[in-house]
MARGU-992896 format. One record per residue: residue in one letter; x, y, z of N, C-alpha, C in turn. Coordinates in Angstrom, 1 decimal, always signed. Example, Ala and Ser with C-alpha at 12.3 -4.5 7.8 and 13.67 -1.06 7.14 Angstrom:
BEGIN
a/+13.2/-5.7/+7.8/+12.3/-4.5/+7.8/+13.2/-3.3/+7.8
s/+12.8/-2.2/+7.1/+13.7/-1.1/+7.1/+12.9/+0.0/+7.9
END
This chain:
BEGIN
x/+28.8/-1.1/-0.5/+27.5/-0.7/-1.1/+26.4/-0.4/-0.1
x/+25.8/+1.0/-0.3/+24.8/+0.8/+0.9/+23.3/+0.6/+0.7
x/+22.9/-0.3/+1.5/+21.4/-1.0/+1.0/+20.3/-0.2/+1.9
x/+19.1/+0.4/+1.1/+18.6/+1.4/+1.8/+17.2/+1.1/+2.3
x/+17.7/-0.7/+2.5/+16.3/-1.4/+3.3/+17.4/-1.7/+4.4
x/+18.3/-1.7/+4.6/+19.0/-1.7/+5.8/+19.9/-0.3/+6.6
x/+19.5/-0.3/+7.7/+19.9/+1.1/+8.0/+21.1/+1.5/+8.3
x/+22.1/+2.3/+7.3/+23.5/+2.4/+7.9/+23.6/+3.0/+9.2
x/+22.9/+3.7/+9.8/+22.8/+4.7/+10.6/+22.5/+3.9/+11.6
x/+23.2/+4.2/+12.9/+23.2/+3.4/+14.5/+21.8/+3.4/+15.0
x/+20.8/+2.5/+15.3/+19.8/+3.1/+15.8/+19.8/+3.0/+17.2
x/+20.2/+4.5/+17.5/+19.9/+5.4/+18.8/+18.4/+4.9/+19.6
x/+18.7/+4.6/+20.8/+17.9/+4.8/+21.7/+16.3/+3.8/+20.8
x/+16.7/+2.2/+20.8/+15.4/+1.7/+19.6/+14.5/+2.0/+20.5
x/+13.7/+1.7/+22.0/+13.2/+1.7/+22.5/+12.2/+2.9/+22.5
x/+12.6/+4.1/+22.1/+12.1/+5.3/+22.2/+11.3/+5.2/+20.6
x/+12.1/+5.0/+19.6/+11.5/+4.9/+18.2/+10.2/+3.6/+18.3
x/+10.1/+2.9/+19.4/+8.7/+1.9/+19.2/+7.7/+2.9/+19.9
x/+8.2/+3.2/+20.8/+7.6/+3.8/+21.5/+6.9/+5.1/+20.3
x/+7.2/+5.9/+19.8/+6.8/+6.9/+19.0/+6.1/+6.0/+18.0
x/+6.2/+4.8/+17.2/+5.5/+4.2/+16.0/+4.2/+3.4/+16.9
x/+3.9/+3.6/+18.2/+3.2/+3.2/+18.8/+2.2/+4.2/+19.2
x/+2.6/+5.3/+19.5/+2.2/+6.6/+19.5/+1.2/+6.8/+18.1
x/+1.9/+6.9/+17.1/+1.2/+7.3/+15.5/+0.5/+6.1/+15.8
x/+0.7/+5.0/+15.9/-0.5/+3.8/+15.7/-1.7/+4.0/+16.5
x/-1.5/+4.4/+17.5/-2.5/+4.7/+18.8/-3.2/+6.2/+18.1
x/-2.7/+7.4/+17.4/-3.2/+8.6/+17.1/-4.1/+8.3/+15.5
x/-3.3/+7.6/+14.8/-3.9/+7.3/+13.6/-5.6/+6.3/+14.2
x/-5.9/+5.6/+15.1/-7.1/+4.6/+15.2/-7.9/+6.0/+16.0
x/-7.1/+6.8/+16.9/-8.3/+7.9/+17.4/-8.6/+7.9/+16.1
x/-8.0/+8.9/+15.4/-8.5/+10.0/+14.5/-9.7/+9.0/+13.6
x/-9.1/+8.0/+12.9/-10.6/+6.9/+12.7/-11.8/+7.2/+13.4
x/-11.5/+6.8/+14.5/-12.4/+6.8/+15.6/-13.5/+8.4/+15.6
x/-12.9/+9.4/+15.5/-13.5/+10.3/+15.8/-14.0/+10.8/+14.3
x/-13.4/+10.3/+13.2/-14.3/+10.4/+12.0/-15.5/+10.1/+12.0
x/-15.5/+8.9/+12.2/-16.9/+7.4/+12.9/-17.3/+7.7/+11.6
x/-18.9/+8.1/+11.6/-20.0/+7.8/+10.6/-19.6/+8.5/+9.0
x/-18.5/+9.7/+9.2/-18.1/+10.2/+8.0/-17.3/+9.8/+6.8
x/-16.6/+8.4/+7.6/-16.1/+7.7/+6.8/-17.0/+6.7/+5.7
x/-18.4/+6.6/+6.0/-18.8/+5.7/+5.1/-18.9/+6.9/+3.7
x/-18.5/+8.0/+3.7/-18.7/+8.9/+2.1/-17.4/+8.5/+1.3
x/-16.2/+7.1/+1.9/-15.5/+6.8/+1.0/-15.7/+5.5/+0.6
x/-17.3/+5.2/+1.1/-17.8/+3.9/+0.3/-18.8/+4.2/-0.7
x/-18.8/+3.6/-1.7/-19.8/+3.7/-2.9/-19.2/+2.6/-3.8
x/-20.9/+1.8/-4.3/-20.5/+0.9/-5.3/-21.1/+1.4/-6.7
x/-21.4/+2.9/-6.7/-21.8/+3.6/-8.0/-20.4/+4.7/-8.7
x/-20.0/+4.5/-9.8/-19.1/+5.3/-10.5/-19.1/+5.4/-11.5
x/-18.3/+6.6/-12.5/-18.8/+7.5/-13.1/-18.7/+6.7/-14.4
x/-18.0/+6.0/-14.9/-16.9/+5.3/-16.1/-17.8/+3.7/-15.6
x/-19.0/+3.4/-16.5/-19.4/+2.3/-16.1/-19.7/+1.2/-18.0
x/-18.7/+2.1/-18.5/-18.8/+1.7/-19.9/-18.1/+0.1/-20.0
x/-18.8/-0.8/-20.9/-18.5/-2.1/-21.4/-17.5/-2.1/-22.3
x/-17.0/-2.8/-22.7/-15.9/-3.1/-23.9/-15.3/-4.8/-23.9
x/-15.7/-5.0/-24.9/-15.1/-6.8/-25.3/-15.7/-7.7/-24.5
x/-16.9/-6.9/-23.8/-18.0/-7.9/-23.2/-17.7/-7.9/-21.3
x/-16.7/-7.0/-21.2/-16.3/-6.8/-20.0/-17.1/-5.7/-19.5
x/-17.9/-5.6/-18.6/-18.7/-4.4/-17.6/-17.3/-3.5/-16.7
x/-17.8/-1.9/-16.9/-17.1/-1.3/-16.2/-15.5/-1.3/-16.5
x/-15.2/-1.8/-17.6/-14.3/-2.1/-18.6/-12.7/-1.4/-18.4
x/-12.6/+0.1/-17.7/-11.7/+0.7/-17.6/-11.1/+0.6/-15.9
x/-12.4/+0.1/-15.4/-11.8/+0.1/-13.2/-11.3/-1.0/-13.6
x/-11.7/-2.4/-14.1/-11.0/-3.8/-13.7/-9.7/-3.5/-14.3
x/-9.2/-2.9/-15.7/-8.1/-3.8/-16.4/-7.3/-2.5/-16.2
x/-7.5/-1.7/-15.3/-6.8/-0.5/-14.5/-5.3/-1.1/-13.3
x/-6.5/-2.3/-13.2/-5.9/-3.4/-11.8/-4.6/-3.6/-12.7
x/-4.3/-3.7/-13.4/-3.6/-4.5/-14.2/-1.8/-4.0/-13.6
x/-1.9/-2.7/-13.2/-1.2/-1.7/-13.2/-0.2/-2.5/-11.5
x/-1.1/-3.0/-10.8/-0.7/-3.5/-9.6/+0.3/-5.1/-9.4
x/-0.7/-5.4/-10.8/+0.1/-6.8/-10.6/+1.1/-6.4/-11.3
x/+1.6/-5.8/-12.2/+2.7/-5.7/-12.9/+3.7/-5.1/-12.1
x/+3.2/-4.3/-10.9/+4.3/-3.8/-10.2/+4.8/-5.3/-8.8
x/+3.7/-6.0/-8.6/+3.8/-6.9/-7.6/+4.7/-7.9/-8.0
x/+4.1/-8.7/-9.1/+5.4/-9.4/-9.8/+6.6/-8.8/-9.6
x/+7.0/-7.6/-10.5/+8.1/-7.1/-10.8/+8.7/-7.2/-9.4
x/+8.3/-6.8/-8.1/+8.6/-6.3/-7.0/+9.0/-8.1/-6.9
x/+8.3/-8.8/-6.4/+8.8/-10.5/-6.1/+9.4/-10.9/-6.8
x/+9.8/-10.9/-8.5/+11.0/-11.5/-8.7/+12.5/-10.7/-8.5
x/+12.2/-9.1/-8.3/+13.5/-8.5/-7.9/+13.8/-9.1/-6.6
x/+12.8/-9.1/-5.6/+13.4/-9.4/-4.4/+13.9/-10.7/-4.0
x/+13.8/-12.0/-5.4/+13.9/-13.3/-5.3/+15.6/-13.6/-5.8
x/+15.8/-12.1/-6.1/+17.5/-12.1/-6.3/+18.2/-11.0/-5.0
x/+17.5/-11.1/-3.7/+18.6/-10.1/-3.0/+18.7/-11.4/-1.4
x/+19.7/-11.2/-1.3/+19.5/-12.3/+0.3/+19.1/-11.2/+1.4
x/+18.6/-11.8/+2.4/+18.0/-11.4/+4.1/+17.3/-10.4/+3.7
x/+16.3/-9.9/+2.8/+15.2/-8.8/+2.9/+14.6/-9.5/+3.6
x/+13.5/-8.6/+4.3/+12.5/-8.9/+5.3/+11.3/-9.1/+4.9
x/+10.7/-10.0/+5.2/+9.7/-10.8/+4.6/+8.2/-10.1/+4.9
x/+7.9/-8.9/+5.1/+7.1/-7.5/+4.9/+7.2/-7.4/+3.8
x/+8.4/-7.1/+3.1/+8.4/-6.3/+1.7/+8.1/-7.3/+0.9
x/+8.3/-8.8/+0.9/+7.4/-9.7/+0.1/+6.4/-9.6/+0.4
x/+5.6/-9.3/+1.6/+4.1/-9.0/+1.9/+3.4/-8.4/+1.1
x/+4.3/-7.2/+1.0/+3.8/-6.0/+0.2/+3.2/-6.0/-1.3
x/+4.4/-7.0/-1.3/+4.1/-7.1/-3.4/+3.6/-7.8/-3.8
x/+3.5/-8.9/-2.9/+2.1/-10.8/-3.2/+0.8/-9.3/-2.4
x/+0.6/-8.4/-1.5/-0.5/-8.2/-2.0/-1.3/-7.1/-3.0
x/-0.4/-6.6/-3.5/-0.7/-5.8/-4.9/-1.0/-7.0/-5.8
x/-0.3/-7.9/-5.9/-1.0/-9.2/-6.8/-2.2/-9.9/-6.5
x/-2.4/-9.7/-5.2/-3.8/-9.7/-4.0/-4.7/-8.7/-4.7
x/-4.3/-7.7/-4.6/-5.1/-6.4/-4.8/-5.5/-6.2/-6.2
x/-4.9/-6.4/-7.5/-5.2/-6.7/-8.3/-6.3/-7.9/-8.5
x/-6.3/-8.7/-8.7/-7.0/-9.8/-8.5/-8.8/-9.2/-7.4
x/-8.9/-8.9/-6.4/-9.8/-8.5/-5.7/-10.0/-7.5/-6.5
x/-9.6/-6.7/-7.0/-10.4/-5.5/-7.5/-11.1/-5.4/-8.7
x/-10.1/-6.2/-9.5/-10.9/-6.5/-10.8/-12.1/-7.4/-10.5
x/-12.2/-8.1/-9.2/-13.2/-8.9/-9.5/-14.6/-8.0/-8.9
x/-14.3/-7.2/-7.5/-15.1/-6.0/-7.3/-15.8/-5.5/-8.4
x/-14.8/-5.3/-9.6/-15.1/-4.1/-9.9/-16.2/-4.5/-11.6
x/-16.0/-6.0/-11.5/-17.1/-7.0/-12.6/-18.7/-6.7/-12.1
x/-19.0/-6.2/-10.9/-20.1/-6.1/-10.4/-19.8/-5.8/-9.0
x/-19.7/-4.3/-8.7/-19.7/-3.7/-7.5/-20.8/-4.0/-6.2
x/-20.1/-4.7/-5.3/-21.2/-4.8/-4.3/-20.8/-4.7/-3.0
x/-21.2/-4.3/-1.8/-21.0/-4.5/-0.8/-19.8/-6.0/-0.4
x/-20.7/-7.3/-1.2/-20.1/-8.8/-1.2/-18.8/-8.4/-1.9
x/-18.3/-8.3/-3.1/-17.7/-8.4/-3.3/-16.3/-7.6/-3.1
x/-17.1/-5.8/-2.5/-15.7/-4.9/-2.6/-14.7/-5.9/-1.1
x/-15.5/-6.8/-0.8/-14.9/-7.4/+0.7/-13.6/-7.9/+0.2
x/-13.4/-9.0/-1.0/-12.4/-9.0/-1.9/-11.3/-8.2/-2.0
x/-11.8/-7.0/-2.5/-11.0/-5.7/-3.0/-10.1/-5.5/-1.4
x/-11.2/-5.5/-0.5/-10.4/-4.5/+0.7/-9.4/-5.6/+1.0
x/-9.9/-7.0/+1.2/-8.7/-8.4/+1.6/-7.0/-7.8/+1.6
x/-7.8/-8.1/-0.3/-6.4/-7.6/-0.6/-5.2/-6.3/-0.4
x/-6.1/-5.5/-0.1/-5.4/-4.0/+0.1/-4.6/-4.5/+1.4
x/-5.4/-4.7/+2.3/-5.2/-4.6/+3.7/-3.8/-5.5/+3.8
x/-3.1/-6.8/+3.2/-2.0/-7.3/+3.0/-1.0/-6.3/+2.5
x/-1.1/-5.7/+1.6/-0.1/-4.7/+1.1/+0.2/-3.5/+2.4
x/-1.0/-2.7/+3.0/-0.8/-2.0/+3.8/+0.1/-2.8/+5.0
x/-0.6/-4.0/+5.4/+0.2/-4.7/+6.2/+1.6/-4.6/+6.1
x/+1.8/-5.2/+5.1/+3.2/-5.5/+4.6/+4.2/-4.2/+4.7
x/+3.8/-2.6/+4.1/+4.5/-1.6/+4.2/+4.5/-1.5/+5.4
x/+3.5/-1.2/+6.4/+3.8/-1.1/+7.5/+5.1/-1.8/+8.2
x/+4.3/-2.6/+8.4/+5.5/-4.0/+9.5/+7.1/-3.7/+8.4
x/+7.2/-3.5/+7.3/+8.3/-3.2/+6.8/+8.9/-2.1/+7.4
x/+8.2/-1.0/+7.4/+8.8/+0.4/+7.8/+9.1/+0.5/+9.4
x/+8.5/-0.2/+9.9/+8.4/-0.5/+11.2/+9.9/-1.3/+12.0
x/+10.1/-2.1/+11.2/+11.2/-3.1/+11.0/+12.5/-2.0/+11.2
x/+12.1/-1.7/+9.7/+13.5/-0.6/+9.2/+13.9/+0.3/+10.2
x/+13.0/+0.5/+10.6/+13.1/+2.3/+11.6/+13.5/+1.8/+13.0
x/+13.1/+0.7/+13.6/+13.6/+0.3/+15.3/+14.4/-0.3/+14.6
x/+15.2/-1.4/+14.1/+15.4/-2.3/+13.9/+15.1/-3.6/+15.0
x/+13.4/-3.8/+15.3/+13.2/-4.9/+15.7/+12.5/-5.6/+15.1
x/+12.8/-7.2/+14.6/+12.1/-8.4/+14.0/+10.9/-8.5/+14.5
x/+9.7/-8.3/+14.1/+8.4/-9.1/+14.8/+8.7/-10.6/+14.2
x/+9.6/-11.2/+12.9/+9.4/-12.7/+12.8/+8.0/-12.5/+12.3
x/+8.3/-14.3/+11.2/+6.8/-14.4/+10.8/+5.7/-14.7/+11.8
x/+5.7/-14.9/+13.2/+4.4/-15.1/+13.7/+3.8/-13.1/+13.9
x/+5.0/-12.6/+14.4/+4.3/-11.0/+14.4/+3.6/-10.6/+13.1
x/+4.2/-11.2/+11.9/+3.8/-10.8/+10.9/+2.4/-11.2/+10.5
x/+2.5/-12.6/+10.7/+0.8/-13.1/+10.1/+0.2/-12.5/+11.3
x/+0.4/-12.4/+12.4/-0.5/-12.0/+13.7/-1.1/-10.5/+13.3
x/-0.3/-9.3/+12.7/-0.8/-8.5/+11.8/-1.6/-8.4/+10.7
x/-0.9/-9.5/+9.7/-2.1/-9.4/+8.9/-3.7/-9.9/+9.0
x/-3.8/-11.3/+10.2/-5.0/-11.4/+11.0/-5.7/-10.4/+11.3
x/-5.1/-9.2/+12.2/-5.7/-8.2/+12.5/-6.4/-7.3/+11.8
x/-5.8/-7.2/+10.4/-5.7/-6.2/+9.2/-7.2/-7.0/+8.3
x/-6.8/-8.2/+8.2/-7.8/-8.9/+7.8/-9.3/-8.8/+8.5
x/-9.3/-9.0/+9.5/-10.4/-9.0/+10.6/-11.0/-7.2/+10.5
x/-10.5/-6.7/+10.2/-10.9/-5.4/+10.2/-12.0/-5.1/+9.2
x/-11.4/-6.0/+7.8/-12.6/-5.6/+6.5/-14.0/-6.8/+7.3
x/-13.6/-8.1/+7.9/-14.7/-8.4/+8.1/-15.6/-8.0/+9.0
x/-14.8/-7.3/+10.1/-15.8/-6.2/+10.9/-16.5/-5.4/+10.5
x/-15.9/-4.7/+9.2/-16.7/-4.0/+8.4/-18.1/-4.5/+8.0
x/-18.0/-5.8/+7.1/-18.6/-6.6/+6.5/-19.7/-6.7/+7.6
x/-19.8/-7.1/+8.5/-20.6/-8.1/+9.7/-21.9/-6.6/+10.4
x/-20.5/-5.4/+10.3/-20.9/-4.4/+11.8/-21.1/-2.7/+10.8
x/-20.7/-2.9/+9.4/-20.9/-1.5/+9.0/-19.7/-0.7/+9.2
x/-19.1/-1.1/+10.4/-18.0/+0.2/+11.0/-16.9/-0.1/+10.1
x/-16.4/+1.5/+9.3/-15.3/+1.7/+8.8/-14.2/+1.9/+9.3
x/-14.4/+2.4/+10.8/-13.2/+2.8/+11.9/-11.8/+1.9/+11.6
x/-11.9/+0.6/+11.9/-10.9/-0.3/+12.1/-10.2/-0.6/+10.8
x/-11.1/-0.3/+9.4/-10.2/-0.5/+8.2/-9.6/+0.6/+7.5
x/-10.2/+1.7/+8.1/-10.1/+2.8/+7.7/-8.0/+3.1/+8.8
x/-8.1/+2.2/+10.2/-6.9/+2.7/+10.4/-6.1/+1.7/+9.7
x/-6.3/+0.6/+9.6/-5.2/-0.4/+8.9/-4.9/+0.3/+7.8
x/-5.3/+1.1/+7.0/-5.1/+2.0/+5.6/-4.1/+2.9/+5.7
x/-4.4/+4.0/+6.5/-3.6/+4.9/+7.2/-2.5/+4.5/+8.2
x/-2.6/+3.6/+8.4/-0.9/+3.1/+9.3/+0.5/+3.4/+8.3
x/+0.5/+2.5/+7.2/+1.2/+2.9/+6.5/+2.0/+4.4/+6.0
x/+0.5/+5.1/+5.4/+1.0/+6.4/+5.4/+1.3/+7.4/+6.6
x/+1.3/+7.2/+7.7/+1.2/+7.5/+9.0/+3.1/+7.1/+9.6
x/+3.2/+5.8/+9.1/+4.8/+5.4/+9.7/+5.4/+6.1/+8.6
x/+5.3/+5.9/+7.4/+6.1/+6.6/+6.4/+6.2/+8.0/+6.6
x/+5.1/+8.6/+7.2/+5.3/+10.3/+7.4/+6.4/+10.4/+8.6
x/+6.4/+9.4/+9.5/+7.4/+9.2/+10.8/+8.6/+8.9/+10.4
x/+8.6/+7.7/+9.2/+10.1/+7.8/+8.6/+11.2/+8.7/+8.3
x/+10.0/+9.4/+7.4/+10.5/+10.6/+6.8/+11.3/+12.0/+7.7
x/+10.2/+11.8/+8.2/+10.1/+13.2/+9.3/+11.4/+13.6/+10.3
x/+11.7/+12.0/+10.7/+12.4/+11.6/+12.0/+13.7/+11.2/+10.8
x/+14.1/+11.3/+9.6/+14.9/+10.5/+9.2/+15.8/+9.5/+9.5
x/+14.5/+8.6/+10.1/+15.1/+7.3/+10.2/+15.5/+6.0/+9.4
x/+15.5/+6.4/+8.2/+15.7/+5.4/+6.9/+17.0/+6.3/+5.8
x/+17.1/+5.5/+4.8/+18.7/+6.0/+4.5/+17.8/+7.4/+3.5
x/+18.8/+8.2/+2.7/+18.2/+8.9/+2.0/+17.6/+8.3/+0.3
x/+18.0/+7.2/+0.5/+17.2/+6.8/-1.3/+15.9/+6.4/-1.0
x/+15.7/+5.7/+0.1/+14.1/+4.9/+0.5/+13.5/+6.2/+1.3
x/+14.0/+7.4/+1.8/+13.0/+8.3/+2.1/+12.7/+8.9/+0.9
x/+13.5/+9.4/+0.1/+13.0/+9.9/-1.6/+11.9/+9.0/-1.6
x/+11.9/+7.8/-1.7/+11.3/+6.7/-2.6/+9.9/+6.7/-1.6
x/+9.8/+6.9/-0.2/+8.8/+7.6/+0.3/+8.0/+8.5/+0.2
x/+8.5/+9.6/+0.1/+8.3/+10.7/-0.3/+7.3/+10.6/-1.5
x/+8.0/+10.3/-2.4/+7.5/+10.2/-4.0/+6.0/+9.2/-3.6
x/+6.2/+8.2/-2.8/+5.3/+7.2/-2.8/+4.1/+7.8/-2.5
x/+4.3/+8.3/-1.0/+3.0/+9.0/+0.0/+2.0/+9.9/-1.1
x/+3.2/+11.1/-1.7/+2.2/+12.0/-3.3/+1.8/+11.3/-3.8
x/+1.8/+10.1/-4.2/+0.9/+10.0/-5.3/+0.1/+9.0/-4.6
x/+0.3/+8.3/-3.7/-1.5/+7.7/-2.7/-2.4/+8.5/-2.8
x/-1.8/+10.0/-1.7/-2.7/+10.6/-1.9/-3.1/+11.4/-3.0
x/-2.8/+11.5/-4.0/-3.2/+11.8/-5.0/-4.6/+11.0/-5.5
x/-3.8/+9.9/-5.7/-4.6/+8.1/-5.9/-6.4/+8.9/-5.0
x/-5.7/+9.0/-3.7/-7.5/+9.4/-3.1/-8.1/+10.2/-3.4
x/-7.5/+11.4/-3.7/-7.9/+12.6/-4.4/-8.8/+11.8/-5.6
x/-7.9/+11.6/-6.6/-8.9/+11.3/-7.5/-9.9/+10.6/-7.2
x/-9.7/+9.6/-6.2/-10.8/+8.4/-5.6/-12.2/+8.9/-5.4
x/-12.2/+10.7/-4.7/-12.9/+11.1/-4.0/-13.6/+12.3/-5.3
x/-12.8/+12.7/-6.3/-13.4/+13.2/-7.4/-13.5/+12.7/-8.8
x/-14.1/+11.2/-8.9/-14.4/+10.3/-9.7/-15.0/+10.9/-10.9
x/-16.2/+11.7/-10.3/-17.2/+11.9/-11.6/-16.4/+13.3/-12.0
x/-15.9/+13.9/-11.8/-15.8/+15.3/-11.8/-13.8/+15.0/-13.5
x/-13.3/+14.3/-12.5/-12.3/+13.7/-13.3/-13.3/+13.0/-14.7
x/-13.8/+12.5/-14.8/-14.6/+12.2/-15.8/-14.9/+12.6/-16.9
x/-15.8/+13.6/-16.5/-16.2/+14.7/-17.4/-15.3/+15.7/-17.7
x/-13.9/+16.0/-16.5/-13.0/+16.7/-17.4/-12.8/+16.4/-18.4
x/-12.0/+15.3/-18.3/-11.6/+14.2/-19.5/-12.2/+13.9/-20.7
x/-13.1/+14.9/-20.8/-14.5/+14.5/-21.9/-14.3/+12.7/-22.0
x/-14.9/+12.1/-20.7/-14.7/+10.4/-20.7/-13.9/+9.8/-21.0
x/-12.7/+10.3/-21.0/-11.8/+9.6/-21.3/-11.1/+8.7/-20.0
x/-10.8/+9.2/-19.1/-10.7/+8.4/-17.9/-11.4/+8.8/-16.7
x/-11.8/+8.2/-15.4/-13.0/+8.4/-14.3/-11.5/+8.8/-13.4
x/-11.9/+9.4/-12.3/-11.2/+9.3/-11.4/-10.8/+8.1/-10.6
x/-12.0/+7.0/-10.4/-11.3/+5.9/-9.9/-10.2/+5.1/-10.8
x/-10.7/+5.4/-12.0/-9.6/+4.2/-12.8/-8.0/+5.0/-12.4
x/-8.2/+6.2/-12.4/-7.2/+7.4/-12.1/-6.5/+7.0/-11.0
x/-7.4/+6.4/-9.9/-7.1/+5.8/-8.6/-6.0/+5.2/-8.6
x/-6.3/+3.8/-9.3/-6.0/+2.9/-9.9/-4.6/+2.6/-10.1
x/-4.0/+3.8/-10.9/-2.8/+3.8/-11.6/-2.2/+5.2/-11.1
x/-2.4/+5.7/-10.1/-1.9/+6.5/-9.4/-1.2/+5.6/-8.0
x/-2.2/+5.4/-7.3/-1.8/+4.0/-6.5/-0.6/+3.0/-6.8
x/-0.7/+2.8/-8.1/+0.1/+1.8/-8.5/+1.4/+2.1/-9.0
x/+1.6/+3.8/-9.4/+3.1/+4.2/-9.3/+3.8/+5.0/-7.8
x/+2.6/+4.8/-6.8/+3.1/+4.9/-5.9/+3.8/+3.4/-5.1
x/+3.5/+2.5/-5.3/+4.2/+1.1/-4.8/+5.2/+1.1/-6.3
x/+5.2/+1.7/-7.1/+6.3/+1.5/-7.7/+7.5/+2.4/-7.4
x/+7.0/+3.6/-6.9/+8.3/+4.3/-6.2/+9.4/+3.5/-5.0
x/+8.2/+2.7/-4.5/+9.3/+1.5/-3.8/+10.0/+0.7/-3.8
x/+9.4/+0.2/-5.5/+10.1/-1.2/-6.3/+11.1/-0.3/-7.3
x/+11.1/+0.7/-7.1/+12.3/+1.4/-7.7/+14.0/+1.0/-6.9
x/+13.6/+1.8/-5.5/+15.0/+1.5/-4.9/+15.1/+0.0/-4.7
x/+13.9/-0.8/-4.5/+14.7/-2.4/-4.8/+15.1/-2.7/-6.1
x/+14.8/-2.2/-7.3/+15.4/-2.4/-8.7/+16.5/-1.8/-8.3
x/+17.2/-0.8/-7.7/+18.4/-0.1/-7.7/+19.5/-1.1/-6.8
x/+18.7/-1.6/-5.7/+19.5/-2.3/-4.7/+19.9/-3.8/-5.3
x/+19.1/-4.0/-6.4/+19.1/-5.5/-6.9/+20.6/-5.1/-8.0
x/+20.6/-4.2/-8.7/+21.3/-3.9/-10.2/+22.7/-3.7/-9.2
x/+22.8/-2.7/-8.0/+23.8/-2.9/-7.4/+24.5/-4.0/-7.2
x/+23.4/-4.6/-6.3/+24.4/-6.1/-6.4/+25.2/-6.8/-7.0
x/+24.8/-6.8/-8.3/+24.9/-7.5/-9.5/+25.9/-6.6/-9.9
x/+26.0/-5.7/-9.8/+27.1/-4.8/-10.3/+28.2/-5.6/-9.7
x/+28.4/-5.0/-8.2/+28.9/-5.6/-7.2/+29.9/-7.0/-7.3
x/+28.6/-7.7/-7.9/+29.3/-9.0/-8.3/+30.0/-9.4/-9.5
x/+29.7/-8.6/-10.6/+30.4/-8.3/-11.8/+32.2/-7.9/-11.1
x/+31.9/-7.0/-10.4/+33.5/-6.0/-9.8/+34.2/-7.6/-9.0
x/+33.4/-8.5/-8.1/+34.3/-9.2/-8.1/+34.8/-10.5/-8.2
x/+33.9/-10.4/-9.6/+34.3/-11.3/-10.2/+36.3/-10.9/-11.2
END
C-alpha cells in the first residue's frame, strides 16, 4: 500500500532539498519585506455582510467558522486511526479547530484586540502545513522541540504585529505554506495523490483571498446573499479539506488492508 505522507521515492541528495526550502523561506520574508506598508490593505475590521440573526452580530462571518472545525475534527479523529504520522499534520487540524474558535470570536465584534485571536489560530495551522511539507520533502524530523520552536515563532509574529503594527513577519508565516507546497509540487517531491491534494488545496486558498480581497463586491453580486469574506471562510476550509481527503483515503486503505489480512 502506498502512503502518500510518506515518500516512496529515494530522497536524492536531502541536503540540497533543505537547502532550496530555505531558499523559498528566505525569498518568501524578502518579498514581505518589500511589500512593507502595502500589506496593512489586507487588514480591516469593517465588512460588507454585518447582518444579525438569532441575536448573533455579523451572523454569516462567525458560523462560516463552522466549516473549519468540521474539517479539523474530522482530520484528528482520522489521523487517531493511522500509526507514525508526523505530529505537523496533527498541528494542522487542532489548529483549524484553533482557527475556528478565534474567528468566530473576532468576528462577534471585530477589533484590532480581538482579530489577534483569529490570527493565533491561523498561524498554528500554517505552522503545522508547513513543518509537514517540509518533513515530507527532505525527509528530516525537526521532533517536537523544532516543532513548538516554530510555532513560537509563528506565534510571536501576530504579537509583533499587535505591539509594532508590522504585518511583514505574519504576513510571511502565511505564505510559507503556500510557498513549500508550490516547491512540493513543482520539484515533485511528494507522491502523486498528496501533490493532486496540493494542487487542489493551493486553488482554493487563493481563491479564499481573492474573495477576502473582494468582500463587498461578492456581496452585492449575490444580491446579499453571501459577502466575500464569509466566501473566505468556506473556500479556505475546502482547501484544508483537500488534505484530509488523501488522509481519509490513507486511513480506508488501511482498513482495507486489514480486512485482506484478516
Amino acid at each position: 500500500m502506498t502512503d502518500a505522507f510518506e515518500n516512496p521515492i529515494p530522497l536524492t541528495r536531502p541536503a540540497l532539498r533543505v537547502m532550496a526550502f530555505l531558499l523559498i523561506l528566505s525569498a518568501v520574508f524578502v518579498c514581505a519585506y518589500l511589500a512593507g506598508a502595502n500589506l496593512q490593505a489586507f487588514t480591516t475590521n469593517t465588512f460588507a455582510d454585518a447582518r444579525e440573526l438569532a441575536g448573533v452580530a455579523n451572523f454569516e462571518n462567525v458560523f462560516s467558522n463552522l466549516a473549519f472545525l468540521i474539517v479539523g475534527v474530522f482530520g484528528l479523529r482520522t489521523l487517531s486511526g493511522l500509526r507514525a504520522v508526523p505530529a505537523a499534520w496533527r498541528v494542522f487540524y487542532a489548529g483549524l479547530v484553533l482557527t475556528c474558535a478565534g474567528s468566530a470570536f473576532y468576528h462577534l465584534a471585530p477589533s484590532d484586540a480581538s482579530i489577534l485571536w483569529d490570527r493565533l489560530g491561523m498561524t498554528v495551522s500554517f505552522t503545522g502545513l508547513a513543518v509537514a511539507l517540509f518533513e515530507q520533502c527532505t525527509g528530516v524530523r525537526l521532533g517536537s522541540v523544532g516543532l513548538v520552536a516554530a510555532l513560537v515563532v509563528a506565534g510571536a509574529s501576530v504579537i509583533w504585529w499587535r505591539l509594532s503594527g508590522d504585518l511583514v513577519p505574519y504576513a510571511g508565516v502565511q505564505a510559507t505554506p503556500l510557498a513549500f507546497a508550490a516547491l512540493a509540487i513543482l520539484a515533485r517531491w511528494v507522491p502523486a495523490r498528496l501533490r493532486r491534494a496540493l494542487e487542489v488545496s493551493s486553488l482554493f486558498y487563493l481563491l479564499a483571498k481573492l474573495a477576502e480581497m473582494r468582500d463587498a463586491e461578492i456581496y452585492a453580486a449575490t444580491d446579499h446573499l453571501v459577502s466575500g469574506h464569509t466566501l473566505k471562510h468556506l473556500l479556505a476550509a475546502v482547501s484544508a479539506a483537500a488534505i484530509l481527503a488523501v488522509h481519509l483515503k490513507q486511513r480506508r486503505d488501511l482498513v482495507t488492508a486489514r480486512g485482506v489480512s484478516c
